[in-house]
N, C-alpha and C positions, 0 to 999 in steps of 0.2 A: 596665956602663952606669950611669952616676950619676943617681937620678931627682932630677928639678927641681919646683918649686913650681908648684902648682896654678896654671891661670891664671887662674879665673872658675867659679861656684858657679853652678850651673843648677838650674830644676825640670825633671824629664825626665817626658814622658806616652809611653809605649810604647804601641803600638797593640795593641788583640787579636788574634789570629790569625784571626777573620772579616774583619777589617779591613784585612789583610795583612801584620801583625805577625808577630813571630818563635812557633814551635812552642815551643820551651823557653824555658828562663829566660835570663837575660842575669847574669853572674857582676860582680862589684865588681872591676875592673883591664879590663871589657870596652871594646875601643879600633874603636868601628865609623867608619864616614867623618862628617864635621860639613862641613853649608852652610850658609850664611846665605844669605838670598834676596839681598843688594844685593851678593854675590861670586861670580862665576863658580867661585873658585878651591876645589875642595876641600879638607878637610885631614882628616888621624885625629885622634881624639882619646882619651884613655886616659880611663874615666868612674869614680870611685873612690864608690862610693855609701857617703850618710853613714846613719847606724845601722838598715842591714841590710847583708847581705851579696849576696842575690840579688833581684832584680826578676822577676815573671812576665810575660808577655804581657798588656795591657790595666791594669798600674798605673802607678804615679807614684813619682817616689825623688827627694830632691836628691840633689846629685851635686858633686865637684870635677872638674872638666875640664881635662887638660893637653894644649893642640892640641898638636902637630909643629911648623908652620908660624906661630911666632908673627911672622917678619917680616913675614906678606903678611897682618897681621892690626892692624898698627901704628896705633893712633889710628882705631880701625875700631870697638870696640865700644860696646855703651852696656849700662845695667841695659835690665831690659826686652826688649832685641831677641831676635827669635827665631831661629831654625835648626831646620832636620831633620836628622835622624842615619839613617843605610841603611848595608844589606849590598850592594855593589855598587850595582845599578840600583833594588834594594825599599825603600821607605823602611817604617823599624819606628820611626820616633818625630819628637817632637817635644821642643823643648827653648826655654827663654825662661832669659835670663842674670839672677839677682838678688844675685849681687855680682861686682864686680871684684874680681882680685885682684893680677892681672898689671896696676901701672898703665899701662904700656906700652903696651898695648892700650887705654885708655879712650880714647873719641872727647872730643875736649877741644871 
């Protein structure tokens, strides 16, 4: 599989585990579900944290984000917007985009 360039550079807030965040850590290449509230449409996304390698429950990492789904994603994004990221139906975070990278994606 040939990996492809990052789309968009996020701050990620993981929730703590009283919060209903995840029990362990979340590893750098971890690819959980990504929504934005103004899309119905889910998508994965691959989160490659920049200088550390693991996040715990209850912190903060930037992040490079490559969705799946960059079609249903076309002239969709902005800096700033948010998304939550879940296991299934649990949501273990939050996320706000502070840069494009995939111009494809920037809401023009």
């Amino acid at each position: 599989m040939v990996q492809r360039n990052a789309d968009f550079i996020a701050k990620l807030y993981y929730l703590n585990t009283e919060q209903g965040g995840r029990k362990t850590p979340a590893f750098s290449g971890y690819r959980p579900h990504i929504q934005f509230g103004h899309k119905k449409y889910n998508t994965s996304g691959q989160q490659v944290f920049l200088n550390k390698n693991e996040v715990r429950p209850g912190e903060n990492v930037d992040a490079e984000i490559t969705i799946i789904a960059t079609e249903e994603f076309k002239n969709e994004l902005k800096i700033g917007a948010f998304f939550k990221f879940s296991e299934g139906s649990r949501i273990i975070g939050f996320g706000e985009i502070i840069k494009i990278l995939n111009r494809e994606l920037e809401k023009k």
